[in-house]
C-alpha positions in Angstrom: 17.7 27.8 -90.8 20.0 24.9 -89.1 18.0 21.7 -89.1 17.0 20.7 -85.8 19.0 17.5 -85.8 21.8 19.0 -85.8 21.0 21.5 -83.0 19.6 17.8 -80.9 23.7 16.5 -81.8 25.2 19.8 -80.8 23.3 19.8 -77.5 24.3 16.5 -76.6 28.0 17.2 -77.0 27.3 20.6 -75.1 25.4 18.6 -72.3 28.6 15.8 -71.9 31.3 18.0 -72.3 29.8 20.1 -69.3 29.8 16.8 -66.7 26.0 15.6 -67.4 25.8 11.8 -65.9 22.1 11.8 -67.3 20.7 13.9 -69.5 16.9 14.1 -72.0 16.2 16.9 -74.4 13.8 17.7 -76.9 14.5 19.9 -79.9 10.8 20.7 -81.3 10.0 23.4 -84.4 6.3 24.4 -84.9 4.5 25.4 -87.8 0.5 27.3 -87.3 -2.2 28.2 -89.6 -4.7 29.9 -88.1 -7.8 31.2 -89.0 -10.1 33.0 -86.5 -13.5 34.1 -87.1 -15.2 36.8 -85.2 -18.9 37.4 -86.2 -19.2 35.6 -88.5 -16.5 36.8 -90.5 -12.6 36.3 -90.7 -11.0 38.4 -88.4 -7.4 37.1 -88.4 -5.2 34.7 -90.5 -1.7 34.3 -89.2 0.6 31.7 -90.1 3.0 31.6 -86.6 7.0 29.8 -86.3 8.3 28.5 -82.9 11.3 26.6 -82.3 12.5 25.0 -78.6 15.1 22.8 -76.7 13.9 21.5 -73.6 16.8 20.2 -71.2 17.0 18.0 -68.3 20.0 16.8 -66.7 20.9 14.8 -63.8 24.2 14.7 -61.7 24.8 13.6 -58.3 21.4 12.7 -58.6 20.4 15.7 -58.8 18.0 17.6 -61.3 18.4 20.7 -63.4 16.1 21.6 -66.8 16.4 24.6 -68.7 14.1 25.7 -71.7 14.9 28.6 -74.6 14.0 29.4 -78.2 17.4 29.7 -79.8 19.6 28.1 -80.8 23.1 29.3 -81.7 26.2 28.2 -80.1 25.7 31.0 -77.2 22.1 30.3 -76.5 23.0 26.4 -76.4 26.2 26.4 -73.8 24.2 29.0 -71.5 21.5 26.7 -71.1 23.2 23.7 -70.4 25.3 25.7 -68.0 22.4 27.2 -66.6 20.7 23.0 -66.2 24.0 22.3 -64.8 24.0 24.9 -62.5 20.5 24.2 -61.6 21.4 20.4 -61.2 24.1 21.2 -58.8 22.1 23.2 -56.1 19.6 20.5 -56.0 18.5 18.0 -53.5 19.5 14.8 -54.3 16.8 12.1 -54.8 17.7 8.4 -56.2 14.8 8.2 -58.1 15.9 10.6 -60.6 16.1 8.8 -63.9 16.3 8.7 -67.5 14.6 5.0 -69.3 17.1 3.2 -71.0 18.1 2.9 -74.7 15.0 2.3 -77.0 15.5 1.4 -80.8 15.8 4.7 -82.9 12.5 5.2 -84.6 11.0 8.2 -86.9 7.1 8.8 -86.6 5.1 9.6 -89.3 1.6 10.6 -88.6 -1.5 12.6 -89.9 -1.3 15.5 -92.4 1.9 16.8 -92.0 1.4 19.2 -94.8 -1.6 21.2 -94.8 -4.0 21.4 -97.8 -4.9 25.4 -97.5 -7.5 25.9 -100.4 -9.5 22.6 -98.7 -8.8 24.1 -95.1 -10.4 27.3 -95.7 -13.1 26.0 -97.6 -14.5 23.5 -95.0 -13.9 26.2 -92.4 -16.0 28.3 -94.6 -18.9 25.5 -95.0 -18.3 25.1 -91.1 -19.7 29.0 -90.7 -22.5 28.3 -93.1 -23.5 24.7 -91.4 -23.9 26.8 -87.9 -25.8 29.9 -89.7 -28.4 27.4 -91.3 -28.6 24.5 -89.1 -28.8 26.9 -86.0 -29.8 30.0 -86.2 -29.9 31.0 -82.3 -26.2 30.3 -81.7 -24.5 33.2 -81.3 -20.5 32.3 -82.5 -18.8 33.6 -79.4 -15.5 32.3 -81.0 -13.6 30.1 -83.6 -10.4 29.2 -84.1 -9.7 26.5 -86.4 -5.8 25.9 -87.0 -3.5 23.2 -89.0 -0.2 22.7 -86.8 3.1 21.4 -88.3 5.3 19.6 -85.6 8.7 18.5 -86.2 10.6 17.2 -83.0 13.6 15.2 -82.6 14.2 13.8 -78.8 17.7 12.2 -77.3 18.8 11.1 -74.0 22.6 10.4 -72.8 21.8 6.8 -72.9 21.4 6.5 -76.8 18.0 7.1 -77.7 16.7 8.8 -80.5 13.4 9.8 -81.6 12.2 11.9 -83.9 8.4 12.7 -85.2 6.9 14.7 -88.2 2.7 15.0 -87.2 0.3 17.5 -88.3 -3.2 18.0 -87.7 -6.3 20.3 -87.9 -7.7 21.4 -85.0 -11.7 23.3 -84.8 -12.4 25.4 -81.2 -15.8 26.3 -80.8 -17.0 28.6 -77.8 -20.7 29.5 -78.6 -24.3 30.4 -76.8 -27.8 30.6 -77.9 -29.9 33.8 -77.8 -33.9 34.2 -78.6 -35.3 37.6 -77.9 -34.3 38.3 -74.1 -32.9 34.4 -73.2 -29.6 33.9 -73.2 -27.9 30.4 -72.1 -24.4 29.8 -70.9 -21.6 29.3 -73.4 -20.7 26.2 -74.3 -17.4 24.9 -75.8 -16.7 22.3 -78.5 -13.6 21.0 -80.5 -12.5 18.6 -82.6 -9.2 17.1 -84.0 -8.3 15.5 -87.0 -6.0 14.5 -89.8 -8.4 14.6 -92.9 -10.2 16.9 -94.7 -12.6 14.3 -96.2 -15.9 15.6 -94.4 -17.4 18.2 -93.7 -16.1 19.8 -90.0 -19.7 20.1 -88.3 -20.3 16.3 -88.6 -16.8 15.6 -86.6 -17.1 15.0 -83.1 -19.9 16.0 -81.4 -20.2 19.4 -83.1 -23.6 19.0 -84.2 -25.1 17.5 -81.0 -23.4 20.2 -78.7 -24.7 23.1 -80.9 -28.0 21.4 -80.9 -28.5 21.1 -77.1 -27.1 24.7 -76.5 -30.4 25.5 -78.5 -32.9 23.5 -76.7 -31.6 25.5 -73.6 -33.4 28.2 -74.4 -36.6 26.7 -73.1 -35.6 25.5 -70.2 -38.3 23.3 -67.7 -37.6 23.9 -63.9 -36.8 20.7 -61.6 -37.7 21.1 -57.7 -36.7 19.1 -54.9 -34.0 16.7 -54.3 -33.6 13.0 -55.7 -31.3 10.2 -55.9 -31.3 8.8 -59.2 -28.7 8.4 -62.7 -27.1 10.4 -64.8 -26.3 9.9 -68.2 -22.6 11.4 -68.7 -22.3 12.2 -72.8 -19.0 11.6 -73.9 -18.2 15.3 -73.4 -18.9 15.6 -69.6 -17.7 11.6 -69.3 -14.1 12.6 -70.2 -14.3 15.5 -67.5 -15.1 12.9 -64.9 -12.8 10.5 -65.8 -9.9 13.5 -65.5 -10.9 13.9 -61.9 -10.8 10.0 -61.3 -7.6 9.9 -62.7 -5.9 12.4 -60.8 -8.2 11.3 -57.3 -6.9 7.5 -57.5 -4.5 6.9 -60.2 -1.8 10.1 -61.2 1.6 10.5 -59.3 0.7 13.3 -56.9 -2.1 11.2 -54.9 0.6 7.3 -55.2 3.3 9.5 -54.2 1.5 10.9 -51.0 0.1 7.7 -50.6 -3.4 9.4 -50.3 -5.4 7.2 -53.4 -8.1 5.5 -51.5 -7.1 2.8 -54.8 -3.1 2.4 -53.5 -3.6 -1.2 -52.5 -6.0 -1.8 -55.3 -3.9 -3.0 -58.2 -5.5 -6.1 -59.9 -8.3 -6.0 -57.9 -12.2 -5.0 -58.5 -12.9 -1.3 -58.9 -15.2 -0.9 -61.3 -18.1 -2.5 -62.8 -17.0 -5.7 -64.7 -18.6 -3.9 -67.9 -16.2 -0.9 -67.3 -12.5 -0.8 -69.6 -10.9 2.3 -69.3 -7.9 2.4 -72.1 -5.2 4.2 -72.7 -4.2 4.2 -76.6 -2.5 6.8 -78.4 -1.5 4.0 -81.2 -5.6 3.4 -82.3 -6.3 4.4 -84.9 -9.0 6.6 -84.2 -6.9 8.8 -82.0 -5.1 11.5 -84.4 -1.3 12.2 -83.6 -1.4 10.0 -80.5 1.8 10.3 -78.6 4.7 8.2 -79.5 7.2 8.1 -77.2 6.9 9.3 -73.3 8.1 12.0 -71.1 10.9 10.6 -69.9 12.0 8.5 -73.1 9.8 5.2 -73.4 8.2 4.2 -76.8 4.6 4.9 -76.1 2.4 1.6 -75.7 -1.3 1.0 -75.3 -3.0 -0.5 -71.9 -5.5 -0.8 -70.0 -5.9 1.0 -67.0 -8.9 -0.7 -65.8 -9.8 -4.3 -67.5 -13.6 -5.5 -67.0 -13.4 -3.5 -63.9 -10.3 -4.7 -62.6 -7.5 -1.7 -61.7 -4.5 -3.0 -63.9 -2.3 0.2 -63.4 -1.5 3.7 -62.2 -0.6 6.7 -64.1 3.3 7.2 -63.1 6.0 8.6 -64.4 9.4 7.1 -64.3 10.3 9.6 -61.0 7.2 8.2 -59.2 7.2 4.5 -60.3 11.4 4.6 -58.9 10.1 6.1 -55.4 6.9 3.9 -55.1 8.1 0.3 -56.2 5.1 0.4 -58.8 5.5 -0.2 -62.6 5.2 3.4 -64.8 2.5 3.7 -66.9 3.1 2.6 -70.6 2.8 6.0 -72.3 1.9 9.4 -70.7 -1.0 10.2 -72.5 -4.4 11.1 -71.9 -5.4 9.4 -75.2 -9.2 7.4 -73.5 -10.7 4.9 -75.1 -13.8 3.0 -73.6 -15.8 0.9 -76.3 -19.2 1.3 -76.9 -21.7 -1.2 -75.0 -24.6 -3.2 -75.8 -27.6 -1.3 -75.2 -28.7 2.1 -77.6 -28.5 5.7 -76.4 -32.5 5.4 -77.3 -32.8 2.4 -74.7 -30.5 3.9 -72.5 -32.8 6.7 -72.1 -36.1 4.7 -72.4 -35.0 2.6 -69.2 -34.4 5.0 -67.0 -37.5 6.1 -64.5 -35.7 9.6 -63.1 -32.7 11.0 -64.1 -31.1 13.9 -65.6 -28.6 13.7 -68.8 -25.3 16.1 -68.2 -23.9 17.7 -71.1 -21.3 19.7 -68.8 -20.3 19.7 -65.3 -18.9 22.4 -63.2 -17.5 22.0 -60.1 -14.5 21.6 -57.9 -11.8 19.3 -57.2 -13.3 16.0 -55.3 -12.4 15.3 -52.2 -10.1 12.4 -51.5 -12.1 10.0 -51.0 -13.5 10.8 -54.6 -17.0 13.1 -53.2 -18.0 15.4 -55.6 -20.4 18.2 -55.8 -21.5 20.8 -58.4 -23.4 22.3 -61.2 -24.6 20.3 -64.1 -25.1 22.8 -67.1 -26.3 21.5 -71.1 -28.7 18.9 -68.7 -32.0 17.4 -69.7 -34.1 15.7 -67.1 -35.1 12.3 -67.7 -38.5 11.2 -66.7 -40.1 7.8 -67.4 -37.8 7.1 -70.2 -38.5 9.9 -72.2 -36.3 13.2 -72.7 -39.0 15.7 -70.9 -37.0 19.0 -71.5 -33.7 21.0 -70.9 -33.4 22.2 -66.9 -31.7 25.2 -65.6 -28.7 25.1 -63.6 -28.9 21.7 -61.4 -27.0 20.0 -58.5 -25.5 16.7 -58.3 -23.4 15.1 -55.7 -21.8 11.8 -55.5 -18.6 9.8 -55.4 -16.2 9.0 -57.9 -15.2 5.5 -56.8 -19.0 4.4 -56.0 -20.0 6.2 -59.4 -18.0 3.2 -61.5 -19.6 0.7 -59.5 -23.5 2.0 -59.9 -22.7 1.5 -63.8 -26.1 1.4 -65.7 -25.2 0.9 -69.2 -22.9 2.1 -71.9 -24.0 3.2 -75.3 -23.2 1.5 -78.2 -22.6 5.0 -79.6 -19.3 6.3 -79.2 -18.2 9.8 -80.2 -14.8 9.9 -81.3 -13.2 13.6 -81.5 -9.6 12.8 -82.4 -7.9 12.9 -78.6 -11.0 10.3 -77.0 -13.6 7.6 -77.7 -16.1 7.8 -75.6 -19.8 6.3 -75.4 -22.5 7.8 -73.0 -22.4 6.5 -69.6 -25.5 6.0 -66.9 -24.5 5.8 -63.5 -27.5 4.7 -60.6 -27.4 6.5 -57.0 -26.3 10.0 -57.5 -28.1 13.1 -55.9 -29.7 15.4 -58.2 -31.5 18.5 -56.8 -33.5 21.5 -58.1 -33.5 25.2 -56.9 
């Protein structure tokens, strides 16, 4: 099989000789191991091969891309034709761009190599942890996997990157039955590079089969109040998504509709709130290491003690706004754990209602939100009184990080996040 560097070399002649002015490409080959269990039992074990070469090219400033899984000489000129082509019979923007030359670098990260006697016996212990640790959960599905990535990415400008990571991955999807009660599923996952312990204690594995349990007995909740919720680093990570893409992502700069456009360096957030972005720490597994469109990834902040210290753009967006890109393109969250116990948390708090999972829509642009929270527990007096069935909450994004609580000096770390648990004042909770 011809090694993929040479297929990245081949391509970049392909793509010059054919009129590029600007071109990026990626040459990635993927290796899976997968086990699924069904039942309790292994139902599949598949070991799966994938190969790609991604194109973009610019000329006239104008944009093509083209994407295919093979790679002879053919398969090569066809697509870059076919991005030329495509490049050709666009509409011209100026923004359309490439970054400049980084310094060649080769990444090295995680287990690249898979230990498969180690694998299957943790996954195995992982079936056995759930059957005697929980007996009510029902395994809806598992899929635990080790993937093998090997990717080598140029642009026309002289950059050259290329990565060897590999990683184990757990999917959970489970419920808890007792007699007639049945909850909602519930999904949990974690990612990591070591086999060193054993998979149920990763993550939040154990907490998140533990509270689909107590949901079995659930207490009802009547009326309507306002008062906090305690996001667990789960649901947290779901909230901060829709913030993101509300206030911060390219769409929302680009239509100039982020109620945080003229924000930058100024107060957003709670002074106690830094929101990071850090595929390089440690604790994140594989983080990303170099960008979209060609930039060595680095670590920020994207709120510092409250303070909005940049937006999510890509290179296209930063050109057509005037704003700096972000300094990786990862989703890689990191907030540090606080100064007050999850016990204390919850022991301070007269009426409130802990959210293990939220469900509902896109927020509005102003950042209002409404929906379900499921995996909840309602707080009353500072003690933990019971699971609740299916509650409301409504509030707003932006006034949410500015009715901050307190932060947990607990922080779950599941290989992508860090995240601690999270009480926010002034949110409306309401029962059937």
């Amino acid at each position: 099989m011809e090694d993929i560097k040479r297929i990245a070399e081949k391509t970049k002649k392909t793509l010059q000789g054919a009129g590029a002015q600007k071109a990026q490409f990626t040459v990635t080959e993927k290796e899976k191991h997968e086990f699924n269990v069904d039942g309790g039992e292994f139902s599949l074990f598949r070991t799966l091969f994938d190969r790609s070469l991604s194109i973009t090219a610019y000329k006239d400033n104008k944009k093509g891309s083209a994407f295919i899984n093979q790679f002879d000489d053919s398969s090569i000129n066809s697509a870059v034709m076919d991005c030329i082509k495509s490049a050709e019979s666009g509409i011209p923007d100026e923004a359309y761009d490439i970054a400049p030359r980084q310094e060649a670098e080769t990444f090295r990260d995680g287990a690249y190599e898979p230990d498969m006697d180690l694998f299957f016996q943790r996954t195995r212990e992982l079936m056995k942890d759930i059957t005697e640790r929980h007996p009510k959960i029902i395994m809806e599905q598992m899929i635990v996997s080790h993937d093998k990535v090997h990717s080598v990415y140029q642009n026309t400008n002289g950059t050259e990157f290329e990565s060897f990571i590999g990683a184990y991955s757990v999917s959970l999807m489970f419920s808890a039955h007792e007699g007639e009660t049945t909850t909602s599923f519930f999904g949990s996952g974690v990612y990591t590079d070591s086999l060193d312990r054993p998979f149920i204690e990763l993550g939040s594995l154990e907490k998140d089969l533990s509270d689909t349990e107590a949901q079995l007995t659930t207490i009802p909740m009547e009326g309507k109040f306002e008062g906090v919720i305690v996001l667990t680093p789960g649901s947290l990570g779901g909230f901060l998504g829709s913030a993101v893409s509300n206030f911060v992502s390219d769409g929302v700069i680009l239509e100039k509709t982020s109620i945080w456009l003229d924000k930058l360096e100024k107060q957003v957030a709670d002074s106690r709130i830094t929101i990071s972005l850090c595929p390089g720490d440690s604790r994140i597994v594989c983080g990303e290491k170099y960008t979209y469109d060609g930039f060595r990834s680095q670590d920020y902040d994207l709120i510092k003690d409250g303070v909005l210290k940049s937006f999510m753009l890509s290179l296209y967006v930063s050109n057509k706004s005037g704003f700096a890109p972000a300094k990786n393109s990862s989703f890689s969250v990191i907030i540090e754990g606080g100064d007050t116990s999850y016990e204390d948390m919850i022991k301070n708090i007269k009426k409130g209602l802990i959210v293990g999972r939220f469900s509902g829509g896109q927020p509005g642009v102003n950042g209002d939100f409404s929906g379900v929270a499921k995996n909840s527990f309602l707080i009353e007096d500072g003690k933990v009184k019971g699971a609740v069935s299916e509650t409301m909450i409504n509030g707003n994004l932006a006034e949410l990080l500015n009715n901050l609580v307190a932060i947990s000096r607990e922080t779950t770390a599941d290989g992508t996040t860090v995240l601690p648990y999270m009480a926010f004042d002034k949110v409306v909770i309401s029962g059937k």
